[in-house]
C-alpha positions as CSV (number, residue, x, y, z in Angstrom):
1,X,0.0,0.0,0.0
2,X,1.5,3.4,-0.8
3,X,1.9,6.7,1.1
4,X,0.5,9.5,-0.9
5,X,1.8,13.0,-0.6
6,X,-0.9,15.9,-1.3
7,X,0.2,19.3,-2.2
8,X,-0.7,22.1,-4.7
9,X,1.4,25.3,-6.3
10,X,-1.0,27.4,-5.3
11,X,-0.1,27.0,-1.4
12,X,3.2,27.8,-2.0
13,X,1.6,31.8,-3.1
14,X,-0.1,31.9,0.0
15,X,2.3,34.6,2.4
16,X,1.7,36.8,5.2
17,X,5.0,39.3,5.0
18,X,8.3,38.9,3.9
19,X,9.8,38.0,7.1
20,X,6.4,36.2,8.4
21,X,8.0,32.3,9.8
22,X,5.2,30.2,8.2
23,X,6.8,31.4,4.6
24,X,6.5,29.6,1.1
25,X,9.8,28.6,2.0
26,X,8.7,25.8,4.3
27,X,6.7,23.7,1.2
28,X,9.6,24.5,-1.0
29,X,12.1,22.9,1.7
30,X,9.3,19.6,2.4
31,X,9.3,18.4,-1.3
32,X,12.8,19.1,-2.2
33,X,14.1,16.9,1.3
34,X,11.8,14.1,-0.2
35,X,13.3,14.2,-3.5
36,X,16.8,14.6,-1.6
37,X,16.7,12.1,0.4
38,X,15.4,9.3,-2.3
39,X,11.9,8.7,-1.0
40,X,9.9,10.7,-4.0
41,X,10.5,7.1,-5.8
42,X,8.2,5.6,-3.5
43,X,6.2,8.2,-2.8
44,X,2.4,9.2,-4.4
45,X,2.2,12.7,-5.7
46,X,-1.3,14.1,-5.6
47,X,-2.5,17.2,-6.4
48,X,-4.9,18.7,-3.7
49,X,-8.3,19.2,-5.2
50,X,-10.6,22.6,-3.9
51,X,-12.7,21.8,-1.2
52,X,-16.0,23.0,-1.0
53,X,-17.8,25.3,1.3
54,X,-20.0,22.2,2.6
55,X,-16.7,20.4,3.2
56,X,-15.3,23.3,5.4
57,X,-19.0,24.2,7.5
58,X,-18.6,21.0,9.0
59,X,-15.7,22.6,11.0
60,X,-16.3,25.9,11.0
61,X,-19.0,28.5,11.0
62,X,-20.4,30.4,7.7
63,X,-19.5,33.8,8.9
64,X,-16.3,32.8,9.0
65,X,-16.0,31.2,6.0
66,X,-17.5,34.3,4.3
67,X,-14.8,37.0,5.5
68,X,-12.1,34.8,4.0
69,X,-14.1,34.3,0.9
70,X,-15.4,37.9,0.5
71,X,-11.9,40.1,1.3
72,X,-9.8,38.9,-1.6
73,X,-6.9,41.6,-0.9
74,X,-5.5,42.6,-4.5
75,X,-1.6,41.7,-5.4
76,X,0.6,42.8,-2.6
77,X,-2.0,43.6,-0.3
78,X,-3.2,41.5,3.0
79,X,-6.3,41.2,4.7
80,X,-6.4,40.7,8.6
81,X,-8.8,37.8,9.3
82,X,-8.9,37.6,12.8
83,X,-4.9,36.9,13.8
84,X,-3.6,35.6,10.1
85,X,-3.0,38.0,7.5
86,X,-4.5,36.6,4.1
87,X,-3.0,37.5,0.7
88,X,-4.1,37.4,-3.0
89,X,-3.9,33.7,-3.1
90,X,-4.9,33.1,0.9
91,X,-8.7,31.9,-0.3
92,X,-7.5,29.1,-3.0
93,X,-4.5,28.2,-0.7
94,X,-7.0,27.4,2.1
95,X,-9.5,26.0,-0.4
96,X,-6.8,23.3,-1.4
97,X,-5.3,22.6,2.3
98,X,-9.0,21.5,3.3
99,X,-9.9,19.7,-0.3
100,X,-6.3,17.4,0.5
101,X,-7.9,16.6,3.4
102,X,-11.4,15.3,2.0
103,X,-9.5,14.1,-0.9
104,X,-7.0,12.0,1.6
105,X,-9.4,11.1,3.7
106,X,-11.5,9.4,1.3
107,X,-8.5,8.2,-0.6
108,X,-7.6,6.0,2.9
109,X,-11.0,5.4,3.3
110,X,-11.3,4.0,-0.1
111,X,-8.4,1.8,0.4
112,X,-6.8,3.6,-2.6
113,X,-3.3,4.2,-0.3
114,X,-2.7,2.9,3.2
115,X,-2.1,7.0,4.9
116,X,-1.0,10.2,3.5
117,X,0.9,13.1,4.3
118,X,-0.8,16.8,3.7
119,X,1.7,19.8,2.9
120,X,-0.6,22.2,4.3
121,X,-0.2,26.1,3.7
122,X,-2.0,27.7,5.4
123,X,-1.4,25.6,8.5
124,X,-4.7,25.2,11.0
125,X,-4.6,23.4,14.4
126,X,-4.9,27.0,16.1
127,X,-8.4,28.3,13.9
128,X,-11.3,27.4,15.8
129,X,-14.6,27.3,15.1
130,X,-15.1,30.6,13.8
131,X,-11.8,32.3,14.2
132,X,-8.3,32.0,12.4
133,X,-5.6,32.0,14.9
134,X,-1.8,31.7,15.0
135,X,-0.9,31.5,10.9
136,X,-4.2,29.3,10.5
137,X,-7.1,29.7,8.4
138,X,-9.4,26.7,8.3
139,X,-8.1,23.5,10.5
140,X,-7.8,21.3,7.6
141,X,-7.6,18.1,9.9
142,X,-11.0,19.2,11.9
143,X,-12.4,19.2,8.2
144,X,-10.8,15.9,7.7
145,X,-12.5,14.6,10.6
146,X,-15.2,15.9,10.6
147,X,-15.8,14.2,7.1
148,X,-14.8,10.8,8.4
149,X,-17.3,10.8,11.3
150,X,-19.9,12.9,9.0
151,X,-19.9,11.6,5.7
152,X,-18.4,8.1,6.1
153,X,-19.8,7.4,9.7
154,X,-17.3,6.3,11.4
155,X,-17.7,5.9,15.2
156,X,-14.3,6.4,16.5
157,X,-11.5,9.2,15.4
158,X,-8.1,9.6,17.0
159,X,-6.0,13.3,16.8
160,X,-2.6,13.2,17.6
161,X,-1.0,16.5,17.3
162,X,2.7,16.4,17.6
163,X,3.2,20.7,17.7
164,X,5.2,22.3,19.7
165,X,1.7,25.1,19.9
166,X,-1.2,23.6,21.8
167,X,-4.1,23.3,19.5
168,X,-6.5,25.0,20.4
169,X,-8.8,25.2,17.7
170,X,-8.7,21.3,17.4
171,X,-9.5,20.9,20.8
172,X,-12.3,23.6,21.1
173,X,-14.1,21.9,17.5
174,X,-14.2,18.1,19.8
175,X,-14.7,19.3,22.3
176,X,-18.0,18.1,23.3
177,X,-17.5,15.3,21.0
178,X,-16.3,11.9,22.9
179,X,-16.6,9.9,19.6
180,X,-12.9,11.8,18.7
181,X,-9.7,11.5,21.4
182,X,-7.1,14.1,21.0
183,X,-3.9,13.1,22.3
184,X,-1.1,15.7,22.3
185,X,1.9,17.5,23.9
186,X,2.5,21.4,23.8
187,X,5.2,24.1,25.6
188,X,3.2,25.7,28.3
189,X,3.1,29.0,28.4
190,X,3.4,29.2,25.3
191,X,1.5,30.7,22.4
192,X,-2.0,30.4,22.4
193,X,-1.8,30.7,26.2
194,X,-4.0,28.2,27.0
195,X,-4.5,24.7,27.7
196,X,-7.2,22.2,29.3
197,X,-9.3,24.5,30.8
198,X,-11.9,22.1,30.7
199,X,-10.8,18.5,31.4
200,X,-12.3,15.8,29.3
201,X,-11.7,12.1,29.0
202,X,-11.0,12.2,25.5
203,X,-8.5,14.9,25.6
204,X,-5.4,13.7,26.8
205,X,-3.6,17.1,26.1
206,X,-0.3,17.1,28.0
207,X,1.7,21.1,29.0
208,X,5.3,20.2,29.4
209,X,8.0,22.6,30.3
210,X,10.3,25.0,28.4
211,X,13.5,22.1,27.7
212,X,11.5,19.2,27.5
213,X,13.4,16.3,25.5
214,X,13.0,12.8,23.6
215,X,12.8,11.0,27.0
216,X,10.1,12.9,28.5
217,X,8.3,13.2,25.6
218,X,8.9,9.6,25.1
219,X,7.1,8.4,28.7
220,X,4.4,11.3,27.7
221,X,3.5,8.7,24.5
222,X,3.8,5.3,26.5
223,X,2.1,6.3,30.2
224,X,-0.6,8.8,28.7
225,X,-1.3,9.1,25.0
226,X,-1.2,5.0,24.2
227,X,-3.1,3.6,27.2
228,X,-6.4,6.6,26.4
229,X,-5.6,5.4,22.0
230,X,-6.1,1.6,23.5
231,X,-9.2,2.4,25.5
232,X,-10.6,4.9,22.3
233,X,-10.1,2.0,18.9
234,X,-10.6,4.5,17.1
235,X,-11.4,3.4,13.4
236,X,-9.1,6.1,11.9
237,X,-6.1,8.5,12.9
238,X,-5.0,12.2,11.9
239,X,-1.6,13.6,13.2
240,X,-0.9,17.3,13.2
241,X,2.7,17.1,12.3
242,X,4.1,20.2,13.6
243,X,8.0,20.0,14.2
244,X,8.5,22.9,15.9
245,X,9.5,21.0,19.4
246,X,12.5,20.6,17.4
247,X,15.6,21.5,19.5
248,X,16.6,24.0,16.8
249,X,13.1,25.3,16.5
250,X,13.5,29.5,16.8
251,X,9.6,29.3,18.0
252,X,9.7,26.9,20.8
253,X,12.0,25.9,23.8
254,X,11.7,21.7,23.4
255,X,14.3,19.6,22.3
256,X,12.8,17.2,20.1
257,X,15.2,15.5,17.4
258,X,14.5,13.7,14.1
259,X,14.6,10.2,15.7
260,X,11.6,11.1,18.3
261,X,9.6,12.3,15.5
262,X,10.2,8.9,13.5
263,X,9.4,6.7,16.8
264,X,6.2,8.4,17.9
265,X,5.3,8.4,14.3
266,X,5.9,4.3,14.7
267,X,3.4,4.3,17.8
268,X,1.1,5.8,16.6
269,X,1.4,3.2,13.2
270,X,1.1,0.7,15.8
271,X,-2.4,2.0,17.2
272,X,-3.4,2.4,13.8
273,X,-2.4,-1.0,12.5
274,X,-4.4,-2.4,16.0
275,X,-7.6,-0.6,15.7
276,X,-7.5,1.2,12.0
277,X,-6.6,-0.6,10.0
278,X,-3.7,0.9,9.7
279,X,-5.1,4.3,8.2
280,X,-3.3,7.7,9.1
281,X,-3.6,10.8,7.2
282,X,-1.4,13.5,8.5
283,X,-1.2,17.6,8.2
284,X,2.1,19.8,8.0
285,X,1.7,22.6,11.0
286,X,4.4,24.0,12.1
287,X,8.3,23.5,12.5
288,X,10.1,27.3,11.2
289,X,14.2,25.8,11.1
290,X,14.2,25.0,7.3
291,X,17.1,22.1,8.3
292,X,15.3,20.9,11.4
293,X,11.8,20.4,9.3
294,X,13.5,19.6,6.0
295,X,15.1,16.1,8.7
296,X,11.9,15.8,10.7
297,X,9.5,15.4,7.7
298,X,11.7,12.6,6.0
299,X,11.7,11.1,9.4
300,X,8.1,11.1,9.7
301,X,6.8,10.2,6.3
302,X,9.5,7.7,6.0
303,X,8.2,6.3,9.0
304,X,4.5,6.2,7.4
305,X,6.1,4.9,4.2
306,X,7.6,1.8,6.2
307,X,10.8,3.2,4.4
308,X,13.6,3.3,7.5
């Protein structure tokens, strides 16, 4: 079964300044260290179809989905939706971030590939339900989601977000919703600020400290994320792969390296290949050290690939 990898040019137009982090740069550096390192050979190039505005209301509110639509700046201009500066290209970039994630989703669904891996831009595990936050527009995997429970009815959804940012958005969009179980790890006090305010079974969200490693991180997975996965089954996975825990992350304060990213990536295989039939699709987020994300995307989607 193959690993497919959805992208589209038009993401790469989407900017928010010329010295904004989240820069075109970051797609640029994703597909060239897949072609670097060898794996493009095995890979599954897809291009990310346009979602539609049915696909993205299951996540996020009309209103909101109307101010990104209706406030096309013109070249060279930006538009402030809420936090994230949009551009001339902001609306299709954010159009084809959320149709990779129906497409993907139903792709794995389908059986057509066994997971895939979204280069999303913009990123979205901060936009709630009807705000962009933090360089998101629409949270592309709560549209992925949402389309798994919704349209293909399933009964059980994991989240595993990996970001170095808590996410907010993902957690506030589930929350209320035990049939998805969000496991994660963020920086506390960190941007967004927040963080558990209101504790639920099937949000195993975990605040660590400024300097947090691979061993901590490590006893995070095995004591708290994979005994609440076990209890959950859930019948299909999405990761928010930020790699901004990266020790050489300018962003965050963890110290993450390539070879944590690849073994949670493997646990979380192992969950899937227990209870979902071993079907993952995952979503870029963030990770701002082009050489730090360029070693801990090979390391994750060779992981998914079964190529290391």
């Amino acid at each position: 079964m193959t690993t497919a990898i959805y992208f589209h040019p038009v993401c790469q137009l989407h900017e928010m300044g010329g010295h904004h982090p989240e820069s075109p740069a970051r797609m640029k550096t994703m597909l060239a260290a897949f072609k670097e390192s060898g794996m493009d050979r095995f890979l599954e190039y897809r291009l990310s179809p346009e979602a539609t505005e049915q696909d993205i209301r299951r996540a996020h509110t009309q209103d909101m989905i109307n101010k990104a639509r209706d406030n096309i700046p013109e070249p060279g201009d930006y538009y402030p939706l809420d936090e994230t500066p949009l551009n001339h290209y902001s609306w299709k970039a954010a159009l084809r971030t959320s149709g990779a994630a129906v497409a993907a989703t139903d792709a794995v669904l389908a059986g057509e590939i066994q997971n895939a891996f979204c280069i999303e831009r913009p990123i979205g595990h901060h936009s709630t339900i009807g705000e962009a936050m933090g360089f998101c527009v629409f949270n592309s995997l709560a549209v992925a989601a949402m389309r798994a429970i919704k349209v293909h009815k399933l009964g059980r959804v994991a989240i595993v977000d990996l970001d170095v940012h808590h996410g907010n958005g993902t957690e506030e969009i589930f929350s209320y919703d035990p049939s998805v179980m969000m496991v994660s790890y963020y920086q506390q006090f960190l941007y967004p600020f927040c963080g558990n305010e209101r504790e639920r079974a099937h949000m195993v969200n975990v605040p660590v400290p400024p300097g947090t490693g691979g061993e901590r991180i490590r006893q995070v997975v095995t004591e708290q994320w994979l005994p609440a996965l076990h209890r959950h089954k859930p019948e299909m996975i999405f990761i928010s792969a930020g790699f901004d825990a990266h020790r050489d992350d300018p962003l965050g304060d963890m110290n993450l390296v390539e070879e944590d990213y690849a073994w949670i990536t493997k646990q979380v295989m192992g969950i899937a290949g227990q209870y979902s039939r071993g079907r993952i699709v995952s979503f870029s987020e963030g990770g701002y050290n082009l050489n730090a994300l360029a070693g801990s995307v090979v390391a994750h989607v060779k992981a998914l690939a079964g190529l290391d």
